[in-house]
C-alpha positions in Angstrom: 104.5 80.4 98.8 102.8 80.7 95.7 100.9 84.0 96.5 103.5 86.2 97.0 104.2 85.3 93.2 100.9 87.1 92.2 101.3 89.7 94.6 104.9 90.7 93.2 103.3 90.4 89.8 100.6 92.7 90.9 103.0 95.5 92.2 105.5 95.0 89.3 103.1 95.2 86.4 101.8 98.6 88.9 104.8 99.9 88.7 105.8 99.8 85.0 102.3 101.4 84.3 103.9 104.1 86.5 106.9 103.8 84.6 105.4 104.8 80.9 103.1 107.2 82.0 106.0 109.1 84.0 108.0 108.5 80.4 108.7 111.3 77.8 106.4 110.1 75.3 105.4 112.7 72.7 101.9 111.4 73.0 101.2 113.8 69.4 102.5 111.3 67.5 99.9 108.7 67.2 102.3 105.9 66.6 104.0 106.0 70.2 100.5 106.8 71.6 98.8 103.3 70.2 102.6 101.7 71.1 102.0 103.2 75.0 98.2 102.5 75.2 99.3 98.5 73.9 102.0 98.7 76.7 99.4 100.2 79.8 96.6 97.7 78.3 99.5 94.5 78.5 100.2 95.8 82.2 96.8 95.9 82.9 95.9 92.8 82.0 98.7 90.8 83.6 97.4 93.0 87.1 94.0 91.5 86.6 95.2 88.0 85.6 97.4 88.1 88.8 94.7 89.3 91.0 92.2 86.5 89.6 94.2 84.1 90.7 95.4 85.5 93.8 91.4 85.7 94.7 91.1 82.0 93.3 93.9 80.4 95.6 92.6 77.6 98.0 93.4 75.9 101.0 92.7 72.3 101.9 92.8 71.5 106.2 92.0 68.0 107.2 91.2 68.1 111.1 90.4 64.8 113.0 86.8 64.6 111.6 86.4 66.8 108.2 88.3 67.8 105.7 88.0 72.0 105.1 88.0 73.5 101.6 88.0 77.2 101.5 89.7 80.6 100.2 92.9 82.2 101.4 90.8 85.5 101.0 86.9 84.6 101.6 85.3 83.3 104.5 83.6 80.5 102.5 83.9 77.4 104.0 83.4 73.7 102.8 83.1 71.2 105.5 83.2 67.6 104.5 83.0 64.8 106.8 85.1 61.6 106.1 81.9 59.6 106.1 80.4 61.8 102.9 83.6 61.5 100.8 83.4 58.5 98.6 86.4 59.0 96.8 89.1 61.6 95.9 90.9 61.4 92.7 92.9 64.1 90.7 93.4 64.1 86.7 96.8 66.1 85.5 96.6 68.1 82.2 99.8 68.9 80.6 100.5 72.7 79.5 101.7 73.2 76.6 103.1 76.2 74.7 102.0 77.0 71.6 103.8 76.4 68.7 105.5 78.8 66.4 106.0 78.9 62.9 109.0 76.6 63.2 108.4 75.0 66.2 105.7 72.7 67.9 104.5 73.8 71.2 106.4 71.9 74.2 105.4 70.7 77.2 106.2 72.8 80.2 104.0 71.0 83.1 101.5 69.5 84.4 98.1 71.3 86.1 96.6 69.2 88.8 92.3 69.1 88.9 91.4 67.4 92.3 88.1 66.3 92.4 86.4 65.1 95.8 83.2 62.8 94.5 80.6 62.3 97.6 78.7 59.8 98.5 75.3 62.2 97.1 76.8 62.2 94.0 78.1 65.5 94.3 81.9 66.7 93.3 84.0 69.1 94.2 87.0 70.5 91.9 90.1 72.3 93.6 93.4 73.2 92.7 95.2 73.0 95.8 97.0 69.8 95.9 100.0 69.3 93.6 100.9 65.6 92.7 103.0 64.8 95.7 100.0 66.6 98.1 97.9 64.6 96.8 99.6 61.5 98.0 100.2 62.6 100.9 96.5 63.5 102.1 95.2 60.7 100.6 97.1 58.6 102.8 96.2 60.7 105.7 92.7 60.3 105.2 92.5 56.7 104.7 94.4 56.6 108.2 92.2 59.1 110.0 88.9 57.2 108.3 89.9 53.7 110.0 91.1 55.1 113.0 94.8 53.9 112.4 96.5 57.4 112.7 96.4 60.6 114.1 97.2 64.1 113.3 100.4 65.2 113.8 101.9 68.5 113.2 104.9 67.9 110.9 107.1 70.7 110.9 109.5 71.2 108.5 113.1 72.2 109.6 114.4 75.6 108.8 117.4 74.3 107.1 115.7 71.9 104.8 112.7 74.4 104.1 115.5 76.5 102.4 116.9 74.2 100.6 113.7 72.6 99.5 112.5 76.6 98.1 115.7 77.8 97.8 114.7 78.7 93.7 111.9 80.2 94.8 113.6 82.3 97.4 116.1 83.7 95.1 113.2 84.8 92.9 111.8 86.7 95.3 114.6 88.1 96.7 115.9 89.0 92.8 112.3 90.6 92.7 111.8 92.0 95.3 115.2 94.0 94.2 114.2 95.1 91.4 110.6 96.4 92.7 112.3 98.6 95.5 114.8 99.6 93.2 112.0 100.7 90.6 109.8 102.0 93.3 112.7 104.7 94.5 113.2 105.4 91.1 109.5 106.7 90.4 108.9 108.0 93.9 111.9 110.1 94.6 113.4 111.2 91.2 
């Protein structure tokens, strides 16, 4: 779910680059000009921070015998077998904003590092479990490494996958708005 957030970050910023340049600017005055190059440069940025991360998403599988650690957009693969992983453990690092002249910074949430130590000595550090994920697999895997569970496929209702991403929904729908709106705007006027 949270790729399509990059994604309509990348065609959004996209767009407003589109936007300025298509904008009656008088480009002679070098005030507006250093004002539109600061805009394009802001755009730009937030395109390449999006796409970063988009490239940087993983995905964690756990089949009946390893767990899988790899990219939504690579064909790297990590295979671990249960038997290598000596323990998994995940630190959380609050984000904070930074304070202002008459404010201290506040604490907007929490960033989750998931590190996988082996029994080599080796670690691995990934992103994708939140806190509740977390729980969740490692229960999972202490099941499937004593033999006491099995994998089952647990599926979600439509109904209650709604109303768990129903915030996140409505942003993308709000978005998603917007972007066609925008896009008709610069392609057909």
């Amino acid at each position: 779910m949270m790729n399509i957030f990059f994604v309509i970050g990348i065609i959004f910023c996209a767009l407003m680059i589109k936007l300025i340049l298509n904008s009656n600017f008088s480009l002679n005055n070098s005030e507006e000009f250093y004002i539109v190059l600061i805009l394009i440069f802001g755009f730009l940025v937030m395109i390449i921070g999006c796409f970063y991360y988009l490239l940087k998403t993983q995905v964690l599988t756990i089949t009946k015998d390893n767990l899988v650690l790899s990219y939504l957009f690579f064909p790297f693969k990590t295979k671990i077998e249960f038997y290598e992983i000596k323990q998994i453990r995940q630190i959380s690092k609050e984000v904070k904003t930074s304070g202002t002249l008459f404010s201290e910074g506040i604490h907007l949430t929490n960033a989750f590092e998931t590190y996988i130590d082996l029994e080599n000595g080796k670690s691995i550090k990934t992103f994708a479990l939140n806190k509740y994920e977390f729980q969740e697999v490692l229960k999972l895997l202490r099941k499937l490494k004593t033999g006491e569970g099995k994998l089952n496929a647990y599926k979600l209702s439509k109904i209650l996958f709604l109303i768990e991403n129903i915030s996140a929904i409505l942003f993308i729908i709000i978005s998603l708005a917007l972007i066609s709106g925008l896009s008709y705007n610069l392609l057909f006027k």
